[in-house]
N, C-alpha and C positions, 0 to 999 in steps of 0.2 A: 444510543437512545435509551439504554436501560436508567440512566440518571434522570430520565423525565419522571415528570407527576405521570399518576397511572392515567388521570384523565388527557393528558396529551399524549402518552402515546397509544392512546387505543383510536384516538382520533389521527394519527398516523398513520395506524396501519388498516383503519378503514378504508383510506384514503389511497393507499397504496398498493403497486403492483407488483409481485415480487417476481422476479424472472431468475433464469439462469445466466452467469456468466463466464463467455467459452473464451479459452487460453487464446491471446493472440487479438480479439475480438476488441475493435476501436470503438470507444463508447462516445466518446468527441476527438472531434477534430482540434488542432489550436487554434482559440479563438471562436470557436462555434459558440452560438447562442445556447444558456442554456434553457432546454425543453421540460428538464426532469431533475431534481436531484436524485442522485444515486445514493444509496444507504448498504454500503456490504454487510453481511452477514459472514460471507465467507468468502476464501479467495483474495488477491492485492490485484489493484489499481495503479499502476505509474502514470507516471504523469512526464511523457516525454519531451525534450526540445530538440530537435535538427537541424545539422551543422549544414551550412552552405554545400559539403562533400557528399551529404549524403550522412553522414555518421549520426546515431544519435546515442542520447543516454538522457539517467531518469534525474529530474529532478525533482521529487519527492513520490513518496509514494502514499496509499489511504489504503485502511482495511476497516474492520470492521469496529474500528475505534473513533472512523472520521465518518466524512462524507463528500461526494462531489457538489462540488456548487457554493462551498465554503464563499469564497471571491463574490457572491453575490451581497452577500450581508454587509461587507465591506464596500459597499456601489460600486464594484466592477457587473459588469454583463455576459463574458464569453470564458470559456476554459482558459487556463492559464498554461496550458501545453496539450498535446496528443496525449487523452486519457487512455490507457490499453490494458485489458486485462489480462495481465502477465501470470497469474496463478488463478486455474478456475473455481468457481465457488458461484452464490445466490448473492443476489441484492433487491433489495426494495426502491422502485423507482416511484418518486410523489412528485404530479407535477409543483412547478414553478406558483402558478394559484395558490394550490392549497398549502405551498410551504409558508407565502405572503400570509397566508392566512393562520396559520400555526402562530408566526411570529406575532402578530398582532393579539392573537385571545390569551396565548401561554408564555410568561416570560420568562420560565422556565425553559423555555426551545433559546431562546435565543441566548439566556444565559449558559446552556452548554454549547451551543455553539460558539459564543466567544470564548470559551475554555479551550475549544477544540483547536480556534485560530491561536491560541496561545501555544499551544503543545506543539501544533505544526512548524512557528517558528522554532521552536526549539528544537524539531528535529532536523530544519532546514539547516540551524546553524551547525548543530551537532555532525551533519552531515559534509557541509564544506570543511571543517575540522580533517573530519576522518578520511575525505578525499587526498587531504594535501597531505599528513602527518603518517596514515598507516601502511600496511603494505596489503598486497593485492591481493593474499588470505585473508589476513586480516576483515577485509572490507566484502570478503565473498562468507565467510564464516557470518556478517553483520545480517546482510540480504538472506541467506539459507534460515537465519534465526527468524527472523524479520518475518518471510515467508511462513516459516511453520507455527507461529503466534497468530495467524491469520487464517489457518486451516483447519478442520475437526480430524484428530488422529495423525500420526508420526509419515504417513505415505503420501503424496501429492506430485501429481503433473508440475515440471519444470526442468527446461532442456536448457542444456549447457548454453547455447545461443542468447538467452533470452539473457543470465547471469552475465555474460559478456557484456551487452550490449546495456543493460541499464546501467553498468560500472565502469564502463568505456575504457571495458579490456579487450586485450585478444582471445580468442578463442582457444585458442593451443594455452593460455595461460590456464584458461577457465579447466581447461580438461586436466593438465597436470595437478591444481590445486586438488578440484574433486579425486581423482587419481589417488593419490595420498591421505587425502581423510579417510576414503574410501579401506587404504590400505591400514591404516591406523582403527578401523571399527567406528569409527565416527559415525560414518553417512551410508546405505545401500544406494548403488543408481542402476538403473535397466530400463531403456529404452523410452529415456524421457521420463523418467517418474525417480523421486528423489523419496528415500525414508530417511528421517532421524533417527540412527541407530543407538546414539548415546548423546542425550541433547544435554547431561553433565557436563563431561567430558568437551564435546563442543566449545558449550559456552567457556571452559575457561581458558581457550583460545580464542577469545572474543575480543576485540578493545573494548577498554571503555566508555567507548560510544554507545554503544548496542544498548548499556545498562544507562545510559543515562536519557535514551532516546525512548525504549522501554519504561521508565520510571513515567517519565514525562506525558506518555500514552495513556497511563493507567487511570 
């Protein structure tokens, strides 16, 4: 929202509530009406879909570059997967009214917001790319970066499990990958909290997804 005229977003965040967002914590259901857009500040959103088994994984995720409720502007009406906040942080929730109402006085809102719907495809595509072509580090190295551009400071809540399951790996994969950066000085992990030890070094085992999904962001 920082791309707004200063006049819309002060009328945003009059309007808005800002809460906390806890790890784990389903902000929509797939398909639920939305009540509120969500605006992060900090912390990532996935956006999951689930397999007939039971299995799920993320198809896109939002931080504090996007927002929830994108799909509306677009005449959709309900989330477009189980929103979950996978890494915690703050967001600003504005109702559905007052967003109608943004769009309409400032066309400035709605012109970042079609930028936004533009950058999201492009990490959507960027992201079946890097599904089908990279390897399993590869695409956990993309998520650990992904994550720490979303967060304030190198330390953040995020359990091997949650890595698994938006990348629709195994878990034993997840722990050897962490395992070895770990061992290489990359990354610290303890007990569910992940620091970026050398986000250098990291990134240049990164694909070139990250950087193009990244650019796209900015």
């Amino acid at each position: 929202m920082l791309a707004l005229r200063p006049a819309a977003q002060d009328f945003i965040a009059k309007r808005s509530l800002v809460r906390p967002m806890v790890a784990g914590e389903v902000i929509y259901e797939e398909g639920a009406p939305f009540t509120h857009a969500v605006f992060p500040h900090t912390g990532l959103i996935s956006l999951m879909t689930e397999m007939a088994n039971g299995r799920r994984v993320e198809k896109t995720s939002v931080g504090h570059e996007g927002f929830l409720g994108f799909g509306l502007i677009m005449g959709g009406t309900g989330a477009l997967g189980m929103c979950v906040a996978q890494v915690p942080g703050y967001a600003s929730w504005l109702s559905i009214a007052d967003l109608d109402e943004a769009l309409e006085e400032f066309q400035c809102v709605r012109e970042t917001m079609l930028r936004y719907a533009k950058s999201l495809i492009t990490q959507l595509m960027e992201t079946v790319a890097c599904n089908s072509l990279h390897s399993a580090e590869q695409r956990s190295i993309r998520w650990l970066l992904r994550a720490h551009d979303c967060v304030v400071g190198d330390r953040f809540n995020l359990t091997q499990q949650v890595i698994a399951e938006v990348l629709g790996l195994r878990r034993a994969t997840v722990n050897a990958i962490c395992s070895e950066l770990a061992s290489e000085g990359l990354i610290e992990y303890s007990r569910g909290d992940v620091t970026i030890a050398n986000r250098a070094r990291l990134e240049s085992k990164a694909c070139e997804c990250f950087h193009k999904i990244r650019k796209a962001s900015m």
